[in-house]
FIDO-708361 format. One record per residue (C-alpha): x, y, z. Coordinates in nm, 2 decimals. Example, Ala and Ser with C-alpha at 12.3 -4.5 7.8 and 13.67 -1.06 7.14 Angstrom:
BEGIN
<atom X="1.23" Y="-0.45" Z="0.78"/>
<atom X="1.37" Y="-0.11" Z="0.71"/>
//
This chain:
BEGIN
<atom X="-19.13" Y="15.01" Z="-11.89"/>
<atom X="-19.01" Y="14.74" Z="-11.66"/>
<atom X="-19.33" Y="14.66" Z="-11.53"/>
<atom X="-19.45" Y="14.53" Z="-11.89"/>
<atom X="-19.17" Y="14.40" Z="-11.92"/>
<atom X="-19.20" Y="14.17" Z="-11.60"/>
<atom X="-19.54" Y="14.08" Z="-11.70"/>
<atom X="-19.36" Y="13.97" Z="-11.99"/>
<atom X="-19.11" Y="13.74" Z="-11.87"/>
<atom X="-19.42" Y="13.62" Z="-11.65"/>
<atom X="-19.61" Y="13.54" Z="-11.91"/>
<atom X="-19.32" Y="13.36" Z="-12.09"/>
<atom X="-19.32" Y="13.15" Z="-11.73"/>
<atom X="-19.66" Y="13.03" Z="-11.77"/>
<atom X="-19.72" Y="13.24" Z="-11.47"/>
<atom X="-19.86" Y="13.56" Z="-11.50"/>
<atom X="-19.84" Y="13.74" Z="-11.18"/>
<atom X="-20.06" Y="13.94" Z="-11.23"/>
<atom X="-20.29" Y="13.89" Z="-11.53"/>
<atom X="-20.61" Y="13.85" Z="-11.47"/>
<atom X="-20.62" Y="13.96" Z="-11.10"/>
<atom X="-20.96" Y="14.01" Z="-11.03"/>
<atom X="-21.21" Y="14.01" Z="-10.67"/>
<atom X="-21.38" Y="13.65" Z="-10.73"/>
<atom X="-21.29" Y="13.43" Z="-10.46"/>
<atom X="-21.22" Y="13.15" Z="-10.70"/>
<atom X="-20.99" Y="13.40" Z="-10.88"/>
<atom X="-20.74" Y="13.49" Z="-10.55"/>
<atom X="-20.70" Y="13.13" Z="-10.50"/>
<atom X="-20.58" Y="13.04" Z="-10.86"/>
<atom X="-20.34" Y="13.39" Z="-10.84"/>
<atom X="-20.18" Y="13.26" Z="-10.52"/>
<atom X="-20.05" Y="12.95" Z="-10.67"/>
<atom X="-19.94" Y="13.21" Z="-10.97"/>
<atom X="-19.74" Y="13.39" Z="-10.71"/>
<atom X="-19.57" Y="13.11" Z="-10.55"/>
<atom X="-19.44" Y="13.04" Z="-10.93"/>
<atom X="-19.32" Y="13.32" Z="-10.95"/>
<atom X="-19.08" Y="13.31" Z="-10.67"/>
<atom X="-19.01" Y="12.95" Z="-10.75"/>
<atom X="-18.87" Y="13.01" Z="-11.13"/>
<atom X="-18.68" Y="13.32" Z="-10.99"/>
<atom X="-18.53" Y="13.20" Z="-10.69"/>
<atom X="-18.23" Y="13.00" Z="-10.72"/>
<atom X="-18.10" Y="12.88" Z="-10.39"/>
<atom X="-18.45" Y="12.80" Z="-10.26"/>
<atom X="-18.47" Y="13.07" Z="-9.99"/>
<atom X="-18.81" Y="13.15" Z="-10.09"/>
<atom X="-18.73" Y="13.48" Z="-10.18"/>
<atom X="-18.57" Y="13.63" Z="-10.50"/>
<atom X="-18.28" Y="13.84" Z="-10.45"/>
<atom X="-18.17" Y="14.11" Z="-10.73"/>
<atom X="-17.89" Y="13.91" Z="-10.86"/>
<atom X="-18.10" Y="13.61" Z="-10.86"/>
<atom X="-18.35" Y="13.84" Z="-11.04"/>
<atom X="-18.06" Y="13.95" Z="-11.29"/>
<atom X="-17.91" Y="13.64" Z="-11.36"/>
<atom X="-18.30" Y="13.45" Z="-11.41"/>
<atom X="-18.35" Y="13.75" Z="-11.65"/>
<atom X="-18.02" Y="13.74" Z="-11.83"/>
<atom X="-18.10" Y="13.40" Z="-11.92"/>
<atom X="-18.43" Y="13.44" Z="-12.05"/>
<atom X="-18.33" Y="13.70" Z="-12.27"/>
<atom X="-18.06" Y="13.41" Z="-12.42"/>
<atom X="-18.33" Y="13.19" Z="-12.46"/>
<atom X="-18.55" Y="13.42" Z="-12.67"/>
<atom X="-18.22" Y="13.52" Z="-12.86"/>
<atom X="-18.30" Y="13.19" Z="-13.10"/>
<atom X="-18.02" Y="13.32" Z="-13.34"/>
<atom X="-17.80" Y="13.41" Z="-13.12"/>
<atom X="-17.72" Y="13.77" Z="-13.28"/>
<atom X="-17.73" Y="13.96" Z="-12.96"/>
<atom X="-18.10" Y="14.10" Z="-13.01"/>
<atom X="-18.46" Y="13.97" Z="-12.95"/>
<atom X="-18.69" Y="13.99" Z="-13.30"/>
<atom X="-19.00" Y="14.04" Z="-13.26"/>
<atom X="-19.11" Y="13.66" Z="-13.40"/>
<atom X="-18.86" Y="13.51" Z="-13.15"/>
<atom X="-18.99" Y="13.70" Z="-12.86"/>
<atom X="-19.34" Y="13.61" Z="-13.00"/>
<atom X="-19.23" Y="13.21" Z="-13.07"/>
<atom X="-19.09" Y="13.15" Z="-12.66"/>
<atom X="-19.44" Y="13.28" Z="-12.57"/>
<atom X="-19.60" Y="13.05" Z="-12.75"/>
<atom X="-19.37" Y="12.77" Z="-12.70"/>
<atom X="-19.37" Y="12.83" Z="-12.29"/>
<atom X="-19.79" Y="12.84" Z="-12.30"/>
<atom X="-19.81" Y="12.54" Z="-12.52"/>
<atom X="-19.57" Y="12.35" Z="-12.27"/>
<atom X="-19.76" Y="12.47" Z="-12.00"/>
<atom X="-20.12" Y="12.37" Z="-12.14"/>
<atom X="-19.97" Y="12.01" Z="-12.20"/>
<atom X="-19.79" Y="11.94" Z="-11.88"/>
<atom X="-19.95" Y="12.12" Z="-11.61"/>
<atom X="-20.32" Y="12.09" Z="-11.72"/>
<atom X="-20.37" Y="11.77" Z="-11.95"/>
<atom X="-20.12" Y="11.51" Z="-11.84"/>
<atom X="-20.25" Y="11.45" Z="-11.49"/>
<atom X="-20.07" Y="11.10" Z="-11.42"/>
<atom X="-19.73" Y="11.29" Z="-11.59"/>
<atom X="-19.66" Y="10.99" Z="-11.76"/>
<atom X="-19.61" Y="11.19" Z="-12.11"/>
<atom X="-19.93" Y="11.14" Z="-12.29"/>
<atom X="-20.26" Y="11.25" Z="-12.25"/>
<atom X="-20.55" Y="11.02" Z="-12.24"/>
<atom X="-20.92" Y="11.11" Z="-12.35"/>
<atom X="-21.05" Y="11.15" Z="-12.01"/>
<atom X="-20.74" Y="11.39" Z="-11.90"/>
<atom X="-20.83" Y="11.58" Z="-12.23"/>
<atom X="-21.19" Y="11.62" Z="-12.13"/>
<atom X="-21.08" Y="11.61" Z="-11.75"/>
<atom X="-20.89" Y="11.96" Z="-11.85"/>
<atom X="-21.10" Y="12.13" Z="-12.05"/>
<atom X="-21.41" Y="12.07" Z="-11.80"/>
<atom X="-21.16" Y="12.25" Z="-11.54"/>
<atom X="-21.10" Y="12.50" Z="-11.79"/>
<atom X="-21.44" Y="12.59" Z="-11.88"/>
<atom X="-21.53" Y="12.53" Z="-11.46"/>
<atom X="-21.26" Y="12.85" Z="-11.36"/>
<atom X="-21.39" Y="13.08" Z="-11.72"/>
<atom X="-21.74" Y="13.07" Z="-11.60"/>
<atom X="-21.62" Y="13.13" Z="-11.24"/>
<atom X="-21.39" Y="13.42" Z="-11.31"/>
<atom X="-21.71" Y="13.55" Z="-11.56"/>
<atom X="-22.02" Y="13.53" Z="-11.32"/>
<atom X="-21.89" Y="13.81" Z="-11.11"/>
<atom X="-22.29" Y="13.77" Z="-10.94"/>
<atom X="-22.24" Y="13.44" Z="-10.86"/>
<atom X="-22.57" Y="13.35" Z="-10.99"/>
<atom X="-22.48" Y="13.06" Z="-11.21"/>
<atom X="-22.56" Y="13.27" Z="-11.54"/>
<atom X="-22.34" Y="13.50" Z="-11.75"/>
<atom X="-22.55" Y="13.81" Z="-11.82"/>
<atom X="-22.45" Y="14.01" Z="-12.15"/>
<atom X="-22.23" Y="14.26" Z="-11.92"/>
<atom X="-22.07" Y="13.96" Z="-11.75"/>
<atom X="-21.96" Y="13.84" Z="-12.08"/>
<atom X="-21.80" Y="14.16" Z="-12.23"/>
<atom X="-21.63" Y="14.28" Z="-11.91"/>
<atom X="-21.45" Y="13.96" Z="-11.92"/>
<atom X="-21.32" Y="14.01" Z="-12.29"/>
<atom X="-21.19" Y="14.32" Z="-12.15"/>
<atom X="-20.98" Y="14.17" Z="-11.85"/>
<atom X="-20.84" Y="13.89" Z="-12.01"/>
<atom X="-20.48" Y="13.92" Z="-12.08"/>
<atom X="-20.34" Y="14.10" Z="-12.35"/>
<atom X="-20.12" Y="13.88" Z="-12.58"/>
<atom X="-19.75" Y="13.91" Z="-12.59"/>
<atom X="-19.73" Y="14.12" Z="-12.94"/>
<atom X="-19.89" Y="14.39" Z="-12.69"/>
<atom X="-19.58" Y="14.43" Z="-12.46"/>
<atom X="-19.34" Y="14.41" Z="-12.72"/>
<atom X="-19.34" Y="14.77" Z="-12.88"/>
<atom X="-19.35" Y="14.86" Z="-12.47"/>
<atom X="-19.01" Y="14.73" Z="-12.47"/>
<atom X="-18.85" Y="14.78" Z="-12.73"/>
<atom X="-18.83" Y="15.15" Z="-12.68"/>
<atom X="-18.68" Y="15.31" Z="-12.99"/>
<atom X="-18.92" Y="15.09" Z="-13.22"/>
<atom X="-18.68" Y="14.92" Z="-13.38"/>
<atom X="-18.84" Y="14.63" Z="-13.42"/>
<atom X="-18.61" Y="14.41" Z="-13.17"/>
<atom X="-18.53" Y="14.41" Z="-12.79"/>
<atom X="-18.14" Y="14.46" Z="-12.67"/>
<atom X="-18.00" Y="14.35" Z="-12.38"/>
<atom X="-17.97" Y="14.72" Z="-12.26"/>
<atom X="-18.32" Y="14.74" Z="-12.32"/>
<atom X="-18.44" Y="14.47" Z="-12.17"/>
<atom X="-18.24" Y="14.50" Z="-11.79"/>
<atom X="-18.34" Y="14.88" Z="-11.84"/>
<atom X="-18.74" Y="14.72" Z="-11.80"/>
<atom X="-18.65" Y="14.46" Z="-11.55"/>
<atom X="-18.45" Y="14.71" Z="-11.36"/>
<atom X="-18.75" Y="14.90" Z="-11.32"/>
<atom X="-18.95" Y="14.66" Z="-11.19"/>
<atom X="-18.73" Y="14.48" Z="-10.99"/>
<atom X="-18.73" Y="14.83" Z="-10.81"/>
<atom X="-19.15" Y="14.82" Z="-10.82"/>
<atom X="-19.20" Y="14.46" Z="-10.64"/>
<atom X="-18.85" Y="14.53" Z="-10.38"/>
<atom X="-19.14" Y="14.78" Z="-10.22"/>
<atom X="-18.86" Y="14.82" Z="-9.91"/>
<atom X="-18.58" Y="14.86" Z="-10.11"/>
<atom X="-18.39" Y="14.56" Z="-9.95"/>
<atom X="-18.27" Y="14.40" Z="-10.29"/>
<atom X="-18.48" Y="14.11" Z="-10.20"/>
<atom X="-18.86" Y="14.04" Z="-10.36"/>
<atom X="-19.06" Y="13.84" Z="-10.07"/>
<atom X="-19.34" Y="13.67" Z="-10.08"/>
<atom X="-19.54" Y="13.92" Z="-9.91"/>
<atom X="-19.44" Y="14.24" Z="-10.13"/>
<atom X="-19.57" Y="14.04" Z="-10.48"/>
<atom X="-19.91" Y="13.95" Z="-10.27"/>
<atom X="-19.92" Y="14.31" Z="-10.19"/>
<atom X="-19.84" Y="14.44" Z="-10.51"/>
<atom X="-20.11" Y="14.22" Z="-10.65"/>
<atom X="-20.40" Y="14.31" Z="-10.40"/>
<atom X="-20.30" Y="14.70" Z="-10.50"/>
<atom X="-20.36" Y="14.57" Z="-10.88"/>
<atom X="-20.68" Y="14.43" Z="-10.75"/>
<atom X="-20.83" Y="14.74" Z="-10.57"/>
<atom X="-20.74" Y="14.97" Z="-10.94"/>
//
């Protein structure tokens, strides 16, 4: 349970860590950046690691940012409207507005969606060939990632149609444990990379 629930709160960081981890080159390059975001959003005194109660607190106050209401629990439309509001933020800023000056001009539109299309067909032509064969193209509707009303149900775990608080650090304190692969307390840079090139080898 805690590992859907990380990729959760990854996913509602713009920054899956590990999505769409797949063996094209083009691929591990793109996932290391996705890595280095992760540590970043979690780590608050810039150590370059994440500690568990940096982990906890990071995690405490995502939950409070999904909790729109305020009413202590996490419906399934607000946990579903930060998704969507984090990947629409992320689209604009980090993809379209390339001279961050706060609008986006017609070339950065085109600009972005070239580079979009550029790393799709990448990821896709697993042959490297410069053609996506029939195969090609339904593998990769297979391995894209699955959309946040899929990791929901995963954490709410009595199906009650919202997350608590004692659910939610009862996922995240599962995977905390999963990525602190030493048992130190502290997630390094080294043990995410590893975790993901284990995700990559399944």
């Amino acid at each position: 349970m805690k590992k859907q629930l990380t990729v959760c709160a990854i996913a509602l960081l713009s920054a899956t860590v590990f999505s769409s981890a797949t063996t094209a080159a083009p691929q591990q390059k793109g996932q290391g950046r996705h890595l280095s975001k992760f540590i970043n959003k979690f780590d608050i005194n810039g150590d370059n690691q994440v500690t568990k109660e940096e982990f906890d607190v990071s995690m405490a106050q995502r939950f409070e940012k999904m909790d729109a209401d305020n009413n202590g629990v996490v419906s399934k439309e607000e946990f579903e409207s930060n998704a969507k509001k984090r990947n629409k933020a992320k689209s604009y800023k980090a993809k379209m507005d390339a001279d961050n000056d706060g609008l986006v001009s017609k070339q950065e539109y085109l600009d972005a969606k070239l580079k979009k299309a550029e790393k799709k067909f990448a990821r896709l032509d697993k042959d490297n060939n410069g053609f996506l064969s029939e195969e090609e193209l339904r593998k990769g509707k297979k391995s894209r990632f699955k959309k946040s009303s899929h990791y929901f149900p995963k954490i709410d775990t009595n199906g009650d149609g919202v997350i608590t608080i004692k659910e939610s650090k009862a996922s995240s304190e599962r995977m905390f444990k999963k990525l602190d692969s030493n048992g130190d307390q502290v997630i390094t840079q080294d043990e995410i990379q590893a975790m993901s090139q284990m995700r990559r080898k399944d």
